[in-house]
C-alpha positions in Angstrom: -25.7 100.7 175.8 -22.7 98.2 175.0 -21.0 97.6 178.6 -16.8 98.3 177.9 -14.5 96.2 179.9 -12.1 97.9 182.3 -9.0 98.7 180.9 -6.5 96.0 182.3 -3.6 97.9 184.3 -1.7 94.4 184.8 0.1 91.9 182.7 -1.6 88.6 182.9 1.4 86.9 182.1 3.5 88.0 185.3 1.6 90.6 186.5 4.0 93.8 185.7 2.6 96.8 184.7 1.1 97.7 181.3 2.6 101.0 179.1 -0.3 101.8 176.5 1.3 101.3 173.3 -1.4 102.6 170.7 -4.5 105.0 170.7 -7.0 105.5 168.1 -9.9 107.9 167.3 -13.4 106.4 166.2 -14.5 109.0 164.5 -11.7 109.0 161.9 -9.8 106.3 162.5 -5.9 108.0 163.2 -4.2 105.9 165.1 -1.0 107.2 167.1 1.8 104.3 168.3 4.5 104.7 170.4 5.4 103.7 174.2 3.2 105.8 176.8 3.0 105.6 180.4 -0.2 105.0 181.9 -1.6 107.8 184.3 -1.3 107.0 187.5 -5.4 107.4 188.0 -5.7 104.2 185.9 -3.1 102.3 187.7 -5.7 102.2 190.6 -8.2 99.8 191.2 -11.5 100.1 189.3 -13.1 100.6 193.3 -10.1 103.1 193.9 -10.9 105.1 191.3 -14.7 105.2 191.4 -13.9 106.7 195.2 -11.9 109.6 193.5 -14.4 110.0 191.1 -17.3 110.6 194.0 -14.7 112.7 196.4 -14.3 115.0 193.2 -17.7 115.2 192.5 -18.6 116.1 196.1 -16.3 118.9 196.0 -14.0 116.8 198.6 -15.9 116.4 201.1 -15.4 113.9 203.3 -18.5 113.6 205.2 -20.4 114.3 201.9 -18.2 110.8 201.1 -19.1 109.4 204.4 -22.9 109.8 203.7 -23.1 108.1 200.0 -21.0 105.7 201.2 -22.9 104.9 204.6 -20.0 104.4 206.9 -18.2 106.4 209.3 -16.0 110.0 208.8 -12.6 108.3 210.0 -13.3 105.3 208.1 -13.9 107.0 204.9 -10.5 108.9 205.8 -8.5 105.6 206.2 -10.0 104.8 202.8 -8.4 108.2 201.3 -5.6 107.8 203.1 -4.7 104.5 201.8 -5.5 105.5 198.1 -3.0 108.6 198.6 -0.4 105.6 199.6 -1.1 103.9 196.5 -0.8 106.8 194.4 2.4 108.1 196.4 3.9 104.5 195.3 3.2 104.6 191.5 3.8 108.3 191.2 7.1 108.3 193.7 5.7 111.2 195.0 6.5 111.8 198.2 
């Protein structure tokens, strides 16, 4: 299994965020360029994201979370809640 790095969300250079600028099929090789935006699921941390990815897959439950994780029901809720922040701020949702 080859182990693919995580896709960067930040500049290196001055830490700004990154637009994707140019997808590509393996399997026939089209390519399609332009300026996209990247989903605000990806501008999350790598840890941020594998927490939505396990409060999906346990149908939202929170003490489902609260077990796999190991800690408390309010502290896996202060976890959410700070992710739903973050998102709130890159998607300007309010």
């Amino acid at each position: 299994m080859t182990i693919k790095p995580n896709l960067p969300t930040k500049c290196p250079s001055c830490e700004g965020h990154l637009n994707v600028k140019r997808l590509s099929c393996p399997d026939c090789g089209t390519e399609v360029e332009g300026q996209f935006d990247m989903p605000a699921l990806l501008q999350l941390s790598r840890e941020d994201q594998d927490f939505i990815l396990k409060f999906v897959l346990t149908s939202g439950s929170l003490k489902e979370m609260a077990k796999w994780m190991e800690r408390s029901y309010p502290l896996v809720r202060n976890r959410l809640d700070e992710i739903i922040e973050k998102l709130k701020t890159i998607s300007d949702v309010e």
